[in-house]
N, C-alpha and C positions, 0 to 999 in steps of 0.2 A: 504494500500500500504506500502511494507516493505522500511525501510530509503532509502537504497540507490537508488530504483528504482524512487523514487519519488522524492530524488535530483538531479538524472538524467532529470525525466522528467523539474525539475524545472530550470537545465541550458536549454535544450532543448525550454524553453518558453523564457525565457529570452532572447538566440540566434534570438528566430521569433521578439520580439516587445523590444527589446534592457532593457528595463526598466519596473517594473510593482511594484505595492505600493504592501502591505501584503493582502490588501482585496481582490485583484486580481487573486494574488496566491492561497489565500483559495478558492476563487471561481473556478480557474481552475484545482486548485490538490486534491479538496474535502477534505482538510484537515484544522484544529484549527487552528488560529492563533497564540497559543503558535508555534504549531508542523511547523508553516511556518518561526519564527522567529528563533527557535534552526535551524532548514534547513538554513537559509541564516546566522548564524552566521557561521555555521561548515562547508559552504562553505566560508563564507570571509575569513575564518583562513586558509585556503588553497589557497588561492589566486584564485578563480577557478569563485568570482563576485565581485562587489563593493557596500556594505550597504551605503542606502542614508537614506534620514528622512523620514521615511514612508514604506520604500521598499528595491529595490534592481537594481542593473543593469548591463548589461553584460560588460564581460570585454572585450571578442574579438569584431570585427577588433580591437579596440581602445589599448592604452599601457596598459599595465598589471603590477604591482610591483613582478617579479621573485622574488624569495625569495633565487634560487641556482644560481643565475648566474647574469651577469656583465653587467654595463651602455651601454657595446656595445652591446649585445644583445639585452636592451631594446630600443637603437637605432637604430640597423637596422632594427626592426620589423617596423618600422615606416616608414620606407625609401621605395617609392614606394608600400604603402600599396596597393593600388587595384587593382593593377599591381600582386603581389604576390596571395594576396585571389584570383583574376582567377585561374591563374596558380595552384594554389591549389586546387581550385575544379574540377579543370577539372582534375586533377592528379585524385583524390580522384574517381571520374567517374570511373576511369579505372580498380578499383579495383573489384572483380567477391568474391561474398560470397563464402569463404569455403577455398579461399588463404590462401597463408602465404606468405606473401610480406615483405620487408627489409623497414626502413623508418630511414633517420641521421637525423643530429640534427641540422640543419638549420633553419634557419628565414621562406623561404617559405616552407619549407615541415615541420614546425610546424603547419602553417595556414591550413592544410590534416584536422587537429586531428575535425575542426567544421565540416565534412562534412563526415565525419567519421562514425557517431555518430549510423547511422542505419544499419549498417555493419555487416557483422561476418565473420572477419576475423583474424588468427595468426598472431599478428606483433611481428616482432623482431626491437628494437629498442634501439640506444646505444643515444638516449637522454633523459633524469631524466623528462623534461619538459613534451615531450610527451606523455611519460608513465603516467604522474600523472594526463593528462589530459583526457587522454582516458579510463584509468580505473574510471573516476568519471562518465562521460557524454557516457559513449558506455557500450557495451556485450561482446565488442572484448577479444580476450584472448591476454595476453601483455607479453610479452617475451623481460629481459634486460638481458644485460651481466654481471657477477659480476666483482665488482675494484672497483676504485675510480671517483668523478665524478668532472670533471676541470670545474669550473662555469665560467672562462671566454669564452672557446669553446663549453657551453652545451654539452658534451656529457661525457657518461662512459666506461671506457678506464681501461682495465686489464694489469696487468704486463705479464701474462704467456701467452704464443704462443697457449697453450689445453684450450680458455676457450670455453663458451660454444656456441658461433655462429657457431665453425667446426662442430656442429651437427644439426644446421638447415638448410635447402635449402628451398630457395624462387623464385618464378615466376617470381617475378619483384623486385627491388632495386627503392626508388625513392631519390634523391639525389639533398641537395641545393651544391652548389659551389660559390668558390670566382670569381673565371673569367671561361673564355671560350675562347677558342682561338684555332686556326690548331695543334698546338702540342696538344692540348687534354684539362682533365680540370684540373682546375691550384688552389692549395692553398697556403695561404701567411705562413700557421701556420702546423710544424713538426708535431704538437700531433696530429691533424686532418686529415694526409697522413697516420699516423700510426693506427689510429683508424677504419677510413675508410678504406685501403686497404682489410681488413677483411672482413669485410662484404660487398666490388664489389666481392668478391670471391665465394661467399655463394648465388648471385643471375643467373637466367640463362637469364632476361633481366634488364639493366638497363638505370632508366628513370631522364632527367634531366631538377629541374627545375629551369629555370633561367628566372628572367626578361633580360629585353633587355639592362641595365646598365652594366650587368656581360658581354658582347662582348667586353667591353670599358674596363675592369681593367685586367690587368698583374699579374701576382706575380711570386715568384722565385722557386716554386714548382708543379711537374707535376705530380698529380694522376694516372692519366688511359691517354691510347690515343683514339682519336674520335673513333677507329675501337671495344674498347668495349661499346659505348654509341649507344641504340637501337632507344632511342627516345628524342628529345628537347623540352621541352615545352617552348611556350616566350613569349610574347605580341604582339601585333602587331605595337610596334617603335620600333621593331628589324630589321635595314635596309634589303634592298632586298639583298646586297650583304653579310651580315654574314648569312644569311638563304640560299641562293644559296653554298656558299663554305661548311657548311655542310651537305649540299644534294650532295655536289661530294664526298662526303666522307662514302657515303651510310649510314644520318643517318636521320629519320624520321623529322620533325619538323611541329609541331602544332602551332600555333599563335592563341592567344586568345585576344580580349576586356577587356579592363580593367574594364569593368562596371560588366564584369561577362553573355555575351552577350555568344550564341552559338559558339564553336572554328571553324576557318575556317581552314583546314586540308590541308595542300599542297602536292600535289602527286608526290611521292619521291620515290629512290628503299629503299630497307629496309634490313639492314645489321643486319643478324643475329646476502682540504682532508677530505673523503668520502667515508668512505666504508662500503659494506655491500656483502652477501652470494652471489655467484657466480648460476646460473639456478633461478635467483629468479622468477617465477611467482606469481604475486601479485596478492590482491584483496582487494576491499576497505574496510575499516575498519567501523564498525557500529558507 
């Protein structure tokens, strides 16, 4: 088995049983214990598991050390975890091989990239995080923007108006946010209205995932209004009345269990500094 498919396969183990000593891995990937040990060093150096004494263990749900980005990032992944991995998988569900779907750089639409994993599909995606995570553990073909990457807001963000999202078009957008409210959805931070506005342009649906905490926060900046959002993903402590008001707004809403339970589907009408080369598609390095 060539390196990388087999440290694929080896986040892929670690994701099903969280932990497993070196003996375990040679036993599941048919391969030496040197060739298990280089594998779990040259993923720990990428931040992608956590080397224990003996072994290895996953890093998702649980916090991760980013290496490109800020305390708040690793603190909001934490906030209302189970609540986000639903909303994630069930986002991740929606995805049809052979897409090309948009995906930002949010806390729960990072939690996509575990569920991801057996996919084939074009993502376009302006988060570093992402990207590095699914070129390691998937097939997918990864598509970033080139610029610079702001590690407080995970994403990468071009100076020039031509970069290279005006030449993809995607099915679906799936999109974290700061709030959610009637005037639309709302960010607290300039560089993320400007980042994002690009790419809500480039999809023909877009899909948003919020727990049910984002109906509660405000901010002083307004992305898109409800009439371009196709679909809401949320939990189900999303009161009856923020899911009724935007179902008068013609837009879909799914509520999901936080345990990761089947979504129950409510029947609604349905409204149609850092830098590097700009088109980069990558690919893991040996």
């Amino acid at each position: 088995m060539v390196n990388h498919k087999r440290r694929k396969r080896l986040l892929k183990l670690l994701a099903e049983h969280q932990t497993a000593t070196v003996q375990q891995l040679v036993e599941w990937l048919n391969a030496s214990p040197a060739t298990v040990r280089r594998d779990i060093s040259w993923l720990a150096g990428r931040n992608l598991l956590t080397r224990t004494r003996g072994g290895a263990e996953n890093l998702l749900p649980k916090t991760r050390q980013f290496p490109l980005t800020s305390e708040t990032f690793q603190n909001n992944i934490q906030c209302f975890a189970s609540r986000k991995r639903a909303i994630a998988r069930h986002a991740a569900g929606m995805c049809n091989d052979g897409e090309t779907i948009i995906i930002n750089g949010g806390t729960t639409t990072f939690m996509m990239a575990e569920f991801l994993t057996e996919k084939q599909l074009k993502i376009l995606t302006n988060s570093f995080l992402m990207a590095e995570r699914l070129l390691v553990s998937s097939e997918n073909e990864i598509i970033v923007p080139g610029g610079r990457v702001y590690r407080e807001q995970n994403v990468i963000l071009s100076p020039f108006d031509n970069d290279i999202t005006q030449h993809h078009y995607a099915t679906k957008m799936f999109m974290s946010v700061y709030g959610l409210s009637l005037l639309g959805l709302m960010e607290a931070d300039p560089l993320l209205i400007q980042a994002e506005k690009r790419l809500i342009s480039q999809a023909e649906e877009l899909v948003v995932l919020a727990d049910s905490s984002k109906f509660a926060r405000k901010a002083g900046l307004i992305l898109c209004g409800l009439d371009r959002v196709s679909t809401v993903i949320t939990d189900t402590d999303a009161s009856d009345k923020a899911v009724q008001l935007l179902e008068q707004y013609g837009v879909k809403v799914v509520t999901v269990e936080p345990d990761g339970e089947m979504p129950a589907l409510r029947t609604t009408r349905y409204s149609p500094q850092y830098d590097f080369q700009s088109a980069a598609l990558m690919e893991i390095s040996h």
